[in-house]
PDB file with one MODEL, atoms N, CA, C and O in Angstrom:
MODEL        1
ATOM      1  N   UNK A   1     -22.952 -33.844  12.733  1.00  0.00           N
ATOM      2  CA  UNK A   1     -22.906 -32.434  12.389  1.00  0.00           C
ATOM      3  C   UNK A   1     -24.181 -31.782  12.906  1.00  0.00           C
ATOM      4  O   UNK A   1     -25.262 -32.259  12.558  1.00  0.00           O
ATOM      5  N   UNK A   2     -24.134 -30.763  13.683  1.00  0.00           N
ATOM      6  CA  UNK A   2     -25.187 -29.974  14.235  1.00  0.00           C
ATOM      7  C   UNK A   2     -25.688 -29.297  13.402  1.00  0.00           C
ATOM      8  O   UNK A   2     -25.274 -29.162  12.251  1.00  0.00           O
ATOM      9  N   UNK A   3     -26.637 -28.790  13.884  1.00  0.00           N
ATOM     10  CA  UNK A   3     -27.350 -27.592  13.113  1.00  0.00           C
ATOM     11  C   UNK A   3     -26.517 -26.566  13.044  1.00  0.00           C
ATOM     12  O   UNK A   3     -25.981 -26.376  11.952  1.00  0.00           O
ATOM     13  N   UNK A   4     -26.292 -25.930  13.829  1.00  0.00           N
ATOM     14  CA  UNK A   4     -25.718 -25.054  13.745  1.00  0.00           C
ATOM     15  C   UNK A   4     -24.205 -24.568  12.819  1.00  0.00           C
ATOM     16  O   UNK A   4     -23.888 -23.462  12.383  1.00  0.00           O
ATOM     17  N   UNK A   5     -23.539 -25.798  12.757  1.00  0.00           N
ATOM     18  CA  UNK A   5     -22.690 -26.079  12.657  1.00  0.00           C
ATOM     19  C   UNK A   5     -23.005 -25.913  10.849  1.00  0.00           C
ATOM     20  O   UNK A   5     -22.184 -25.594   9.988  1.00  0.00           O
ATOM     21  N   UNK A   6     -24.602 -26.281  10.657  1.00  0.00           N
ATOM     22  CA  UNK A   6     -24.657 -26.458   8.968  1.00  0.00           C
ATOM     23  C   UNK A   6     -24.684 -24.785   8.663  1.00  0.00           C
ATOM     24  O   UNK A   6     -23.901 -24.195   7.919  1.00  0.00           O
ATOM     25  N   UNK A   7     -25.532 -24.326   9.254  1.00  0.00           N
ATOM     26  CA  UNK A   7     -26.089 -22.849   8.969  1.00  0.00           C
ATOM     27  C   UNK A   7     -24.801 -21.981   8.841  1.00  0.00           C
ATOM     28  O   UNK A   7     -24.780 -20.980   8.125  1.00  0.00           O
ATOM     29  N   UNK A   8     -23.568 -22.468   9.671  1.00  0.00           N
ATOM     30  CA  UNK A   8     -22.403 -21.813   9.506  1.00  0.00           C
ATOM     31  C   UNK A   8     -21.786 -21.733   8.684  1.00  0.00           C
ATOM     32  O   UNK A   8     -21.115 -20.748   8.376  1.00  0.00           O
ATOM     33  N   UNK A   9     -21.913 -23.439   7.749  1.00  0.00           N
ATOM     34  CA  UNK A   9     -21.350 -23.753   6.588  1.00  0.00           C
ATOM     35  C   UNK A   9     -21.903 -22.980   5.625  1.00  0.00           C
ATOM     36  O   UNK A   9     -21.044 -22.289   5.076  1.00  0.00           O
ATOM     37  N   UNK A  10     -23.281 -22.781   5.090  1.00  0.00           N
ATOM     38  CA  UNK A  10     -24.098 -22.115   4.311  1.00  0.00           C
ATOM     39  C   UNK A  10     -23.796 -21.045   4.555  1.00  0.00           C
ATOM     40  O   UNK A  10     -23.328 -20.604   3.505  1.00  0.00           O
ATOM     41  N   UNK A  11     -23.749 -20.161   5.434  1.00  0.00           N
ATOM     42  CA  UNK A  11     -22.799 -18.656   5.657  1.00  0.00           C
ATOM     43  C   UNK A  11     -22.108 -18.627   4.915  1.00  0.00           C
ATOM     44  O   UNK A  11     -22.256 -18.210   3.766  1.00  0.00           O
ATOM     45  N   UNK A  12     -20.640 -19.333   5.703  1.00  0.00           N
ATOM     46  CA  UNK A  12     -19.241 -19.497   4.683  1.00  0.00           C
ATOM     47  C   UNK A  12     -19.570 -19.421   3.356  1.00  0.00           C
ATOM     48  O   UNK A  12     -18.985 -18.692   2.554  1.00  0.00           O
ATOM     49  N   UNK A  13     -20.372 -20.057   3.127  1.00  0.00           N
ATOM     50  CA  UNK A  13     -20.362 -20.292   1.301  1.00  0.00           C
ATOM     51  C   UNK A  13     -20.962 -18.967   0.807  1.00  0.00           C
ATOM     52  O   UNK A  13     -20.437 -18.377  -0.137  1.00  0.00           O
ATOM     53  N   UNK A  14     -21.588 -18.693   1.162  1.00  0.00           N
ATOM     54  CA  UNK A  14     -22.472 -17.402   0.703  1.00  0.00           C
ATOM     55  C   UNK A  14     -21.535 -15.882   1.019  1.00  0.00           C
ATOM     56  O   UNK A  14     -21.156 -15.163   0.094  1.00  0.00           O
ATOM     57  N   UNK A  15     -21.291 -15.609   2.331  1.00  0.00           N
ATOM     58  CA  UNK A  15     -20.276 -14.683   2.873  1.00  0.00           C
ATOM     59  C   UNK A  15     -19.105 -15.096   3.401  1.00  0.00           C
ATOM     60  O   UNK A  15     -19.136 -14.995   4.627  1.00  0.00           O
ATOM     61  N   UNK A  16     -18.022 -15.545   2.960  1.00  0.00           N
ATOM     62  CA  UNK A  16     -17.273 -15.921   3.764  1.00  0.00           C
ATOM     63  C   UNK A  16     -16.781 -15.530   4.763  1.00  0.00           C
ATOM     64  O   UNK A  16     -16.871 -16.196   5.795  1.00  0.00           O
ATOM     65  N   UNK A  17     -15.998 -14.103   4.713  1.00  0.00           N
ATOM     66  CA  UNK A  17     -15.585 -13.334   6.028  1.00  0.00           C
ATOM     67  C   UNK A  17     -16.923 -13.362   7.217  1.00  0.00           C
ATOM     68  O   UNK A  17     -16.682 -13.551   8.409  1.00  0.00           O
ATOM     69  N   UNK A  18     -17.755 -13.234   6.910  1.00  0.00           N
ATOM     70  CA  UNK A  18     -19.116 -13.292   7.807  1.00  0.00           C
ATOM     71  C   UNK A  18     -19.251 -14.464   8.618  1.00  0.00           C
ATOM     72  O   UNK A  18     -19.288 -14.265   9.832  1.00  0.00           O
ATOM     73  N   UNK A  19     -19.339 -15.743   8.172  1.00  0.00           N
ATOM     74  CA  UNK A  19     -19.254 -17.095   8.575  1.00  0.00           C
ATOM     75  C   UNK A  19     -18.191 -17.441   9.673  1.00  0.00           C
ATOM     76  O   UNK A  19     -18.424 -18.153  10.650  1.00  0.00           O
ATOM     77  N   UNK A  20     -16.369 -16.533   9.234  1.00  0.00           N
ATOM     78  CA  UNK A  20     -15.747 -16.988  10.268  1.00  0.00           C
ATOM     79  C   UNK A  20     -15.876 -15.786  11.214  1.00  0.00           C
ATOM     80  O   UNK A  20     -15.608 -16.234  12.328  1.00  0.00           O
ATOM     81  N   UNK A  21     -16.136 -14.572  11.307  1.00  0.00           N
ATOM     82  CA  UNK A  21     -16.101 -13.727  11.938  1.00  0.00           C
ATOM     83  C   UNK A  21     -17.800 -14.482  13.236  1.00  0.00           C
ATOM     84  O   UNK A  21     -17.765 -14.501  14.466  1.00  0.00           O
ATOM     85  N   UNK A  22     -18.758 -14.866  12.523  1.00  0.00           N
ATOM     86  CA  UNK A  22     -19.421 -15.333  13.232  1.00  0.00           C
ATOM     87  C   UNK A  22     -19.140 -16.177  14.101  1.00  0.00           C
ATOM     88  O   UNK A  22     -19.480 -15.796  15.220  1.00  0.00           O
ATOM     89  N   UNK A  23     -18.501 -17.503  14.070  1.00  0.00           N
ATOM     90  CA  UNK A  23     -17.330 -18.070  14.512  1.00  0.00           C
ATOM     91  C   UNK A  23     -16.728 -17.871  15.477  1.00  0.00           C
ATOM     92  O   UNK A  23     -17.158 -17.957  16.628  1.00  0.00           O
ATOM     93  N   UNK A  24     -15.326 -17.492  15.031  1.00  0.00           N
ATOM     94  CA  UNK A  24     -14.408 -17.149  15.769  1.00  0.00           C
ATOM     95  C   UNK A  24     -14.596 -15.344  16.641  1.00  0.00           C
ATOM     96  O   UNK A  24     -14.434 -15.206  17.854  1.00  0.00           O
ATOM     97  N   UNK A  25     -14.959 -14.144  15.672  1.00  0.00           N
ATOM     98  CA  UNK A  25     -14.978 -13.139  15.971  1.00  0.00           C
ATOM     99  C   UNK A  25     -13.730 -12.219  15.213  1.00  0.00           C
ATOM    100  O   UNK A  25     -13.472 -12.439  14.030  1.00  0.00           O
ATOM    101  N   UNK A  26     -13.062 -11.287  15.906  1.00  0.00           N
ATOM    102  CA  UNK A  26     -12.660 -10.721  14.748  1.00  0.00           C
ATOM    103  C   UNK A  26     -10.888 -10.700  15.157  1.00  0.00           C
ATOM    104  O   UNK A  26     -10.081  -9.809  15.420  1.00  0.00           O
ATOM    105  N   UNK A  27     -10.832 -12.168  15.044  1.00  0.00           N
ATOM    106  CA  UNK A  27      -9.251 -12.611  15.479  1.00  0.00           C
ATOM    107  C   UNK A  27      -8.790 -13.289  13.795  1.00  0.00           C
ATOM    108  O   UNK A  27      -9.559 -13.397  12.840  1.00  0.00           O
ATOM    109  N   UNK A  28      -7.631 -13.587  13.829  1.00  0.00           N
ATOM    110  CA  UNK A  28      -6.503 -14.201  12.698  1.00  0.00           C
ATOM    111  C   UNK A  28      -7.557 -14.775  11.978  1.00  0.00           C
ATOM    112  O   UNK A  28      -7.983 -13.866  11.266  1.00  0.00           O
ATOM    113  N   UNK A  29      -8.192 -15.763  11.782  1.00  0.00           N
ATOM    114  CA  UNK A  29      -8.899 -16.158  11.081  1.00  0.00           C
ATOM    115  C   UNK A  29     -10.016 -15.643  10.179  1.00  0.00           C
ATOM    116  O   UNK A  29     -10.335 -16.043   9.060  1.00  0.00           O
ATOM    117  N   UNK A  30     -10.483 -14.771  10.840  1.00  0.00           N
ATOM    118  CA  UNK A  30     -11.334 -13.606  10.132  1.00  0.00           C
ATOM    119  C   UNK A  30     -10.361 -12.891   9.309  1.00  0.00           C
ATOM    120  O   UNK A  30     -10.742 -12.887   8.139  1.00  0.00           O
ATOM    121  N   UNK A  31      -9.522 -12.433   9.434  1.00  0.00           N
ATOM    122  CA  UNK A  31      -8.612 -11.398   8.512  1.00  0.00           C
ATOM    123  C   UNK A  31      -7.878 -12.403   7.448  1.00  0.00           C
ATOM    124  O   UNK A  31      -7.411 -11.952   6.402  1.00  0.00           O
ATOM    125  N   UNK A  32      -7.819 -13.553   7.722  1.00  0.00           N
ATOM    126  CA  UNK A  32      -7.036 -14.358   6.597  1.00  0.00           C
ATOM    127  C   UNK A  32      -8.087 -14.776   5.517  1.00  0.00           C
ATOM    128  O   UNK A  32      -7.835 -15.049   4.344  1.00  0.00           O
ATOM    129  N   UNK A  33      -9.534 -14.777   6.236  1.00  0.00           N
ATOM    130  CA  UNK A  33     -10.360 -15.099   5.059  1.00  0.00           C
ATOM    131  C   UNK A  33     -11.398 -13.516   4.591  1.00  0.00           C
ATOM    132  O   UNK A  33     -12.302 -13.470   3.756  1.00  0.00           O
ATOM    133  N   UNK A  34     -10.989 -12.637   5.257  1.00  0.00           N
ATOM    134  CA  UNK A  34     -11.440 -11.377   4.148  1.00  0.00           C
ATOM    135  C   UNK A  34     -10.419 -11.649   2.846  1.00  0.00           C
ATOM    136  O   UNK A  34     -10.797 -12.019   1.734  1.00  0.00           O
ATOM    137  N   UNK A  35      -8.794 -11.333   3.318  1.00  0.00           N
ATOM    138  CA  UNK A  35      -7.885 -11.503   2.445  1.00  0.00           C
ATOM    139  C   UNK A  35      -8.432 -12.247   1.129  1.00  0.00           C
ATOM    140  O   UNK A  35      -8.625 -11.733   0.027  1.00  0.00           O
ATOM    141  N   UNK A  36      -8.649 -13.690   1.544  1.00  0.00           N
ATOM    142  CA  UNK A  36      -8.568 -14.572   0.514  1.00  0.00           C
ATOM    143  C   UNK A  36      -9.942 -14.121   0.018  1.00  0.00           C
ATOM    144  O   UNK A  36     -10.169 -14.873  -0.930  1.00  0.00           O
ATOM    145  N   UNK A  37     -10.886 -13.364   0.146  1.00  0.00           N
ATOM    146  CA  UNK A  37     -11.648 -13.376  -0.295  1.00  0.00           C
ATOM    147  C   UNK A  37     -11.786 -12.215  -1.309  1.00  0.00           C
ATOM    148  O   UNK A  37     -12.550 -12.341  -2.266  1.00  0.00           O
ATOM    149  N   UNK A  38     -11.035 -11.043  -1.113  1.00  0.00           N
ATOM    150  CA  UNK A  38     -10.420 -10.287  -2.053  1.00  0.00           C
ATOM    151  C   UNK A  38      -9.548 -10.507  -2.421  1.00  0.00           C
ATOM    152  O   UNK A  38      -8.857  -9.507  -2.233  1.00  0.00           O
ATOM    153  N   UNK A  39      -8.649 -11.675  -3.185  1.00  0.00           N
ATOM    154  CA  UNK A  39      -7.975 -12.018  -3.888  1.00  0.00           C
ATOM    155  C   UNK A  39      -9.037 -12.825  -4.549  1.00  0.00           C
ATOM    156  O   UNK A  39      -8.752 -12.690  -5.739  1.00  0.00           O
ATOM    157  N   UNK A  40     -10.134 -13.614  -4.484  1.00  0.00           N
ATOM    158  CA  UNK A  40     -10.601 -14.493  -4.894  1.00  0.00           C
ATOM    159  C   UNK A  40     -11.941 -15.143  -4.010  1.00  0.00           C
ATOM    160  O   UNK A  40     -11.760 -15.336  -2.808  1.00  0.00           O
ATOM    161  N   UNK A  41     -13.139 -15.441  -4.548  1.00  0.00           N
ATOM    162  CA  UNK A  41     -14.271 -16.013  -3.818  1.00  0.00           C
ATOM    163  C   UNK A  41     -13.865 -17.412  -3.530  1.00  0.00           C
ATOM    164  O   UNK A  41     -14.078 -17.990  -2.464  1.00  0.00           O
ATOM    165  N   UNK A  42     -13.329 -17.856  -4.456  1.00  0.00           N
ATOM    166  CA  UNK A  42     -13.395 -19.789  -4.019  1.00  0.00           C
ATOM    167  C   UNK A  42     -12.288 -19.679  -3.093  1.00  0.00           C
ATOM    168  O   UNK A  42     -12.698 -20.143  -2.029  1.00  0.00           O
ATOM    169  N   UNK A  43     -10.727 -19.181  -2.928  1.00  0.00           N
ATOM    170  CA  UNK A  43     -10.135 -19.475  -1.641  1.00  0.00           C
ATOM    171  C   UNK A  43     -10.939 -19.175  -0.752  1.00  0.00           C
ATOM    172  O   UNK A  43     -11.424 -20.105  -0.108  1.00  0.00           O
ATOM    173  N   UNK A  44     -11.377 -17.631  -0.399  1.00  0.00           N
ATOM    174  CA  UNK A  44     -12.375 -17.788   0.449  1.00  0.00           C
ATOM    175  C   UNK A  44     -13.236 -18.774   1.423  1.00  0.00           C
ATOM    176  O   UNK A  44     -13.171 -18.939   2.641  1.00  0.00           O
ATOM    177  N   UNK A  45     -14.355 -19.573   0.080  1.00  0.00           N
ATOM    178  CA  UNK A  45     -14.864 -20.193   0.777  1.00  0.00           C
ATOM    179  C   UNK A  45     -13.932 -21.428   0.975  1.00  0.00           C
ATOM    180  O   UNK A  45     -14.597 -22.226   1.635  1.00  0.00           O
ATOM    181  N   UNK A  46     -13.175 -21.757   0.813  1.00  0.00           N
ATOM    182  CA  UNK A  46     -12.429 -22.932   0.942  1.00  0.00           C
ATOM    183  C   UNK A  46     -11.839 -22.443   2.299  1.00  0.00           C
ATOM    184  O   UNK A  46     -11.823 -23.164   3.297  1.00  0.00           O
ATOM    185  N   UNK A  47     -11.454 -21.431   2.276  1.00  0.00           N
ATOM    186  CA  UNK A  47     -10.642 -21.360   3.282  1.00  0.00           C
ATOM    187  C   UNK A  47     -11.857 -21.137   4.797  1.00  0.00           C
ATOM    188  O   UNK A  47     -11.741 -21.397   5.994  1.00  0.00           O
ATOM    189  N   UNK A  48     -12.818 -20.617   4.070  1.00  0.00           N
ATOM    190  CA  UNK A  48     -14.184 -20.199   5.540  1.00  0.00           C
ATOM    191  C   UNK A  48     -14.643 -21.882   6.144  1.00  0.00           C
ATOM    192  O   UNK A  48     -14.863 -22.089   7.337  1.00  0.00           O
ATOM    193  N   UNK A  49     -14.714 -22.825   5.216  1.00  0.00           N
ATOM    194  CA  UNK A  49     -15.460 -23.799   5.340  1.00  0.00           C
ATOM    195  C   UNK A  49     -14.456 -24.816   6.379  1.00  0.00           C
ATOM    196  O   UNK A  49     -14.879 -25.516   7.299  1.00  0.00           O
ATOM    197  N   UNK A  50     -12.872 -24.654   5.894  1.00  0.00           N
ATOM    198  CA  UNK A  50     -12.238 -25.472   6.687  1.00  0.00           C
ATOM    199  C   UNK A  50     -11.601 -24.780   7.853  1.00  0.00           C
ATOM    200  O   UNK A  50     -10.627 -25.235   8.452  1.00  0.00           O
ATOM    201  N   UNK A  51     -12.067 -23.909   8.077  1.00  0.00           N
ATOM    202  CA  UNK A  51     -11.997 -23.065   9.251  1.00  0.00           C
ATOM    203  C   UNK A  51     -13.232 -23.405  10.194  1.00  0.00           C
ATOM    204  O   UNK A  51     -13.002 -23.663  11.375  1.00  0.00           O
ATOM    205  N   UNK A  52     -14.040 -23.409   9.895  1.00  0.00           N
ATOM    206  CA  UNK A  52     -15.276 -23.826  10.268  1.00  0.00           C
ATOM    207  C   UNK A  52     -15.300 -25.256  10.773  1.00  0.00           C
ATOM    208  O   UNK A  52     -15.646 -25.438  11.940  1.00  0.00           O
ATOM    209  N   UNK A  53     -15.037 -26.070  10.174  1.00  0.00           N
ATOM    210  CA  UNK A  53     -15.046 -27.619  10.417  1.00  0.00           C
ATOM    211  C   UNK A  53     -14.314 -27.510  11.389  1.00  0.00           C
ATOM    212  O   UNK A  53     -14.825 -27.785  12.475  1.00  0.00           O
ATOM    213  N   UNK A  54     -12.671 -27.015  11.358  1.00  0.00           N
ATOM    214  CA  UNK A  54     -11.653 -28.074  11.815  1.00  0.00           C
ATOM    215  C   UNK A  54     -11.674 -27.901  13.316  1.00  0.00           C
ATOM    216  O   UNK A  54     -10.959 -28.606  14.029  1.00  0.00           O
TER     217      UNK A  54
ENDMDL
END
């Protein structure tokens, strides 16, 4: 696991939409984890973190 790769994780957890938008940018994945993140913080990061990894 890179560095970078951690600092992304620590994003996710903290901002989620931020983390994948950093990421990816402002495609499907970014909009599925604003969503989950106004329905709820923990899908969110669940959903930022394995977005991130996979």
């Amino acid at each position: 696991m890179g560095t970078t790769n951690c600092i992304d994780i620590l994003v996710a957890i903290f901002l989620p939409p931020i983390g994948v938008f950093l990421k990816f940018g402002c495609h499907v994945e970014f909009w599925i984890c604003l969503l989950l993140t106004l329905f709820g913080y923990l899908p969110g990061i669940i959903y930022a973190v394995y977005a991130i990894t996979k």
